[in-house]
matplotlib code that plots the C-alpha trace (Angstrom):
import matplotlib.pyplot as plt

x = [0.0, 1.3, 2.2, 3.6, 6.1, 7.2, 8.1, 7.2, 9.3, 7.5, 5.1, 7.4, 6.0, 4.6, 2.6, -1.1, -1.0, 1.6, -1.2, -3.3, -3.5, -1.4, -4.9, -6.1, -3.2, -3.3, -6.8, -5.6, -6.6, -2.8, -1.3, -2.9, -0.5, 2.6, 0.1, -0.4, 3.3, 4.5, 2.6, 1.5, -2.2, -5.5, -6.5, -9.0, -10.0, -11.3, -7.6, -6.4, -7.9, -6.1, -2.8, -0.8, 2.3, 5.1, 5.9, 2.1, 1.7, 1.1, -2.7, -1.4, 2.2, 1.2, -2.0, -0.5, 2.2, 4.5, 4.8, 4.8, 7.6, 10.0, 9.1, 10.6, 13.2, 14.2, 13.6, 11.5, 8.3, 7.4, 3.7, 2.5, -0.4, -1.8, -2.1, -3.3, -7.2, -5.8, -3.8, -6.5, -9.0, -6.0, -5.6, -9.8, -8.9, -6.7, -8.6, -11.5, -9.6, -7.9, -11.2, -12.8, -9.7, -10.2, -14.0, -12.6, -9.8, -12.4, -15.3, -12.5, -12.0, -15.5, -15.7, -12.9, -14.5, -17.5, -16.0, -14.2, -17.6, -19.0, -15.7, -16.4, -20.5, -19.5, -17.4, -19.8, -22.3, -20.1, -19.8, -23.7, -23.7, -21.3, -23.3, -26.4, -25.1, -24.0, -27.4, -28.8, -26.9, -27.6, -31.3, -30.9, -29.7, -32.2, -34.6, -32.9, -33.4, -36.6, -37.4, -36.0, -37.3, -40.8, -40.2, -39.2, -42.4, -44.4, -42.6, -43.3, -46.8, -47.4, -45.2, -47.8, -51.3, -50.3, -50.2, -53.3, -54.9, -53.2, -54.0, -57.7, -58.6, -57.2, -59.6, -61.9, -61.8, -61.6, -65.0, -66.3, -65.4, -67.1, -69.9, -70.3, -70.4, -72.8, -75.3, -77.0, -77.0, -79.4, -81.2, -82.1, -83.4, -85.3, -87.0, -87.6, -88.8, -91.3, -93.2, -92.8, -94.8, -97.4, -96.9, -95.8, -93.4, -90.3, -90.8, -89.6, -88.5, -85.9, -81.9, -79.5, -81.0, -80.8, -83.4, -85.6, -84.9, -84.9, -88.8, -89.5, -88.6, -90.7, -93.5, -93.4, -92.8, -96.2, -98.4, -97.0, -96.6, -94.2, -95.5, -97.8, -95.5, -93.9, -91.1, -90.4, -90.8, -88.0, -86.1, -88.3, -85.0, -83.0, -84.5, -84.6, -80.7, -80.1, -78.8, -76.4, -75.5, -74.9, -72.6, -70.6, -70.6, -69.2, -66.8, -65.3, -65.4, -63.4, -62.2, -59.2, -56.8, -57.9, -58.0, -54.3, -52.8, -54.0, -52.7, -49.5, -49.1, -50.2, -47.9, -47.8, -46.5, -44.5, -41.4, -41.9, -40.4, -43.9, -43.9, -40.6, -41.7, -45.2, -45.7, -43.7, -45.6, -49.2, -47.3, -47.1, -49.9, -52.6, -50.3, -50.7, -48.6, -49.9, -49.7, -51.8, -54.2, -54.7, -56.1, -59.3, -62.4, -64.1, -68.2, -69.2, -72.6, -71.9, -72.1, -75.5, -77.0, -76.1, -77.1, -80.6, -81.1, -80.5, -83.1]
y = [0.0, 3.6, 5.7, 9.3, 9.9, 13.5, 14.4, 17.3, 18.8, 17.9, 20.4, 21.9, 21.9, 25.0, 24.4, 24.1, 20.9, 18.8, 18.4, 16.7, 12.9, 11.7, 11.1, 14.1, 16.0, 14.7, 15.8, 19.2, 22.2, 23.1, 19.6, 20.3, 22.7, 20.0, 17.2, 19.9, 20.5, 17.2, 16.2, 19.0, 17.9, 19.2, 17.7, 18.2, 17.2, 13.8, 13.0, 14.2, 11.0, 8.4, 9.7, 7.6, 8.6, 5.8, 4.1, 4.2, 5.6, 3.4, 3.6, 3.3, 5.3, 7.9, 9.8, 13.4, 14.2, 15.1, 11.3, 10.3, 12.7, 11.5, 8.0, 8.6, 10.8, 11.7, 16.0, 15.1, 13.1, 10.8, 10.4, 8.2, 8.9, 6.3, 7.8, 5.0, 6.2, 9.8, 8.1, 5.8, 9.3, 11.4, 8.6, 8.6, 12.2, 12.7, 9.9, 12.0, 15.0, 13.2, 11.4, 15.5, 16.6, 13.9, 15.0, 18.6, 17.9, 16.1, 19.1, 21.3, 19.4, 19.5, 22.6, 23.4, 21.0, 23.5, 26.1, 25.2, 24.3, 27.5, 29.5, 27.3, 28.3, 32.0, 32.0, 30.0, 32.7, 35.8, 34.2, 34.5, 37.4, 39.0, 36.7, 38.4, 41.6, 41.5, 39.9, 43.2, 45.2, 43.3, 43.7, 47.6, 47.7, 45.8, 47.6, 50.8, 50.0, 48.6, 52.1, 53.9, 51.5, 52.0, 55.9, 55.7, 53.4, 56.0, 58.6, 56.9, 56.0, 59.2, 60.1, 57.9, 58.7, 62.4, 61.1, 59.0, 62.0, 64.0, 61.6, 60.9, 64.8, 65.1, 62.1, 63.8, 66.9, 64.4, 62.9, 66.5, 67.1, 64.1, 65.6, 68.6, 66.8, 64.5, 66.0, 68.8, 66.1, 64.2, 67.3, 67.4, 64.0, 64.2, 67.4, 65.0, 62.5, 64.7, 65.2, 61.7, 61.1, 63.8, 63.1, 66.2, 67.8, 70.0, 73.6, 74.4, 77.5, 78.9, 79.5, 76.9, 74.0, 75.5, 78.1, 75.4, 73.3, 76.6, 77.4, 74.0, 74.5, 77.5, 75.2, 72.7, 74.9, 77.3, 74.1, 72.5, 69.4, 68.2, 70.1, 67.2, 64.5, 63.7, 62.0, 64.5, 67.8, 68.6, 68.1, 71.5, 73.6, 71.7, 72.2, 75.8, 76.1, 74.1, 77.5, 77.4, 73.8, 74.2, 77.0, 74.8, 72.1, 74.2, 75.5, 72.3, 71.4, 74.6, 76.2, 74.0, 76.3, 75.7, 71.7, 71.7, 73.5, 71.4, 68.5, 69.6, 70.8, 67.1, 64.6, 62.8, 65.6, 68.3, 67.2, 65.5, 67.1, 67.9, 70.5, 71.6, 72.2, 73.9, 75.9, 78.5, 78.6, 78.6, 82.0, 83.7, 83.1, 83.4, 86.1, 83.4, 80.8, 77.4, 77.3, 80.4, 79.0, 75.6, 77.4, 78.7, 77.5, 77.2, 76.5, 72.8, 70.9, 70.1, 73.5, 74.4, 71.7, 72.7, 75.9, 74.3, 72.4, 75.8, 77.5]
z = [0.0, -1.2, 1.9, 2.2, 4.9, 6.3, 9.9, 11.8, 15.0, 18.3, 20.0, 22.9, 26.5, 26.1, 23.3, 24.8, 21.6, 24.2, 26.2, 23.1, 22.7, 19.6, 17.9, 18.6, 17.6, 14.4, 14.2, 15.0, 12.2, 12.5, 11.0, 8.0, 6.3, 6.8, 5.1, 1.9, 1.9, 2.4, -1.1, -2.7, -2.6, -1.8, 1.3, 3.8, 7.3, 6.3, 5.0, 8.6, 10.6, 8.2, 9.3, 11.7, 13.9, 13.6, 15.8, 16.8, 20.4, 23.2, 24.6, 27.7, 28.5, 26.0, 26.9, 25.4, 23.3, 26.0, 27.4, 23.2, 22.8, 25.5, 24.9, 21.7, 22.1, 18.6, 17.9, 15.0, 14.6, 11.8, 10.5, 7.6, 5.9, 3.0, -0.6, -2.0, -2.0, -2.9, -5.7, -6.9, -7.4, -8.5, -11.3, -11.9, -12.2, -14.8, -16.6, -16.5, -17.4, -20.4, -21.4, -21.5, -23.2, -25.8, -25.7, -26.5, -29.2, -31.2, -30.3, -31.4, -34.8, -35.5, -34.9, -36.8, -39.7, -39.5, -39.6, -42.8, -44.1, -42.9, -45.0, -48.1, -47.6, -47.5, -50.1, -52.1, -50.9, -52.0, -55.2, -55.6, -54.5, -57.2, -60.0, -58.5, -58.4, -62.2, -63.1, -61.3, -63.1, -66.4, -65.4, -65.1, -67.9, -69.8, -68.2, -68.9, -73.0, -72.2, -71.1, -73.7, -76.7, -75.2, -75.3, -78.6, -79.2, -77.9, -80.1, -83.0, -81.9, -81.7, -85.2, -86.4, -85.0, -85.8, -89.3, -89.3, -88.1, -91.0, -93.3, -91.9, -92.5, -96.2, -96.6, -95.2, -97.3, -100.2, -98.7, -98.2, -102.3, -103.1, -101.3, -102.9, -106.5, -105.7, -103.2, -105.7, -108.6, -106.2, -105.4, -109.2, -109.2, -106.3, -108.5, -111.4, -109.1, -107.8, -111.1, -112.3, -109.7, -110.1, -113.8, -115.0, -117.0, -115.7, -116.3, -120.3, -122.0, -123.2, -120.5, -119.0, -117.3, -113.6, -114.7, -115.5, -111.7, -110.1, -111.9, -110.8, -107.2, -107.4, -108.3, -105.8, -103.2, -104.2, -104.8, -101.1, -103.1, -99.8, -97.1, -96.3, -96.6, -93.3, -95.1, -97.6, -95.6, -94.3, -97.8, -98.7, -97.0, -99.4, -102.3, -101.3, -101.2, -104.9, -105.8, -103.1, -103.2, -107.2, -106.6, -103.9, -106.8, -109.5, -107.3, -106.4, -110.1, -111.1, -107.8, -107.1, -105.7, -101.8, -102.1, -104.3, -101.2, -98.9, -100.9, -101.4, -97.7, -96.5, -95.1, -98.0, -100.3, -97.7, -98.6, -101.5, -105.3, -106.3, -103.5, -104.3, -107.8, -107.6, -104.7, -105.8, -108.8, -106.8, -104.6, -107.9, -109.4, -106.5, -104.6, -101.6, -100.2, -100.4, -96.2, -96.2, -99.4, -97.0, -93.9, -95.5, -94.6, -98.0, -97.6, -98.6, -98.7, -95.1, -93.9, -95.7, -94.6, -90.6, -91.7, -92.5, -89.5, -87.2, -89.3]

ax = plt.figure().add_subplot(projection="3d")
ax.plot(x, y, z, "-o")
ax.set_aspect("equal")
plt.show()
């Protein structure tokens, strides 16, 4: 059995511990410091009653350390303590200690293992990051010349409706010309119609042929021949104005000065070489540019008939 060995020097005669029983000495708080130093341990007062003075003190001659002491004789004291307990949980110790050490090394390479995972996970998310970024970028731009090709869309939307609507009003003044040919022509036959259906004959005698419609108007308008038609009545205002709408009509048919400017001033001719060519020809002979020619307001068939329904 393990054993530590140390001495200490007796207690002298003055020491109120001379007066202690070996056991009790040992028990004593004091003979605890030269147990620590003796082997460097942590120990505590349960270690202090397994230490044993040798020789072991007689039950009988020694009842205190002074009687022990000269027993004995020698200055110093000898006192065994058994280690092998101490030993045995020192040793379960350091087992422990090298078992959590172990524990830790391996914590520590996993940890370390994770942490290399975790640097190969930010690296992999940096690199996302940058392909993100340059997709963002790649986006902006995209969306950038999304922008600007649906500005120049509108541009040219507009470019074009402005166009259409150019193009839409010289075909409606083409319409309006139309008009103004055709509308007194049916005028005329509505006249004949009239007195084929009253069987009669148009006025005769001798001037043009509008003296005769005009005579005839005069006719139908004295004898109320429509004035108790409700389908026919309101035509009555019409055939009223067939002076007015002839002289539209032989206007449009002679009069072409207005409509030419307005031709040659369209989109379709502005820039073209028949512009070049004739307007300054149309300046000099009507004193007029053809801008200036193409803002009149010139009466048409439309404008009588407006006229006619404010009467």
């Amino acid at each position: 059995m393990a054993e530590l060995v140390f001495q200490i020097t007796p207690p002298r005669a003055s020491d109120p511990r001379a007066q202690l029983s070996p056991r009790t000495f040992l028990k004593h708080p004091s003979m605890l410091s030269p147990l620590k130093r003796a082997a460097s341990l942590n120990f505590g007062e349960a270690d202090q009653k397994q230490m044993r003075f040798d020789p072991p003190p007689s039950s009988k001659d020694d009842v205190d350390m002074i009687h022990y002491c000269k027993r004995l004789g020698p200055d110093r004291l000898t006192i065994r303590y058994p280690i092998s307990d101490k030993l045995n949980e020192l040793r379960g110790q350091i087992k422990d200690l090298r078992a959590h050490s172990r524990s830790q090394r391996e914590r520590i390479k996993e940890l370390e293992c994770e942490l290399e995972t975790v640097k190969r996970e930010l690296e992999t998310v940096k690199r996302e990051l940058e392909m993100g970024k340059r997709e963002l970028e790649m986006i902006k731009r995209e969306l950038g010349a999304a922008r600007a090709d649906r500005a120049t869309a509108q541009a040219d939307r507009a470019t074009a409706q402005a166009r259409l609507e150019a193009v839409e009003a010289e075909l409606q003044g083409y319409r309006n010309t139309r008009l103004n040919l055709m509308i007194p022509n049916l005028l005329v036959d509505f006249i004949e119609f009239l007195y084929k259906r009253r069987n009669r004959q148009l006025p005769g005698g001798s001037g043009h042929a509008s003296t005769r419609y005009d005579r005839a108007i005069d006719v139908i308008r004295s004898e109320k021949w429509i004035e108790g038609d409700n389908a026919l009545r309101k035509y009555q205002k019409s055939l009223n104005n067939l002076a007015k709408y002839r002289a539209i009509r032989n206007a449009t048919a002679h009069e072409s000065e207005i409509e030419l400017a307005k031709m040659l001033v369209s989109p379709a001719y502005r820039d073209s070489l028949e512009y070049r060519h004739w307007s300054p020809l149309f300046a000099i002979v009507y004193g007029v540019s053809v801008e200036e020619m193409a803002g009149r307001e010139e009466e048409d068939a439309g404008s009588i008939l407006r006229s006619e329904m404010e009467q």
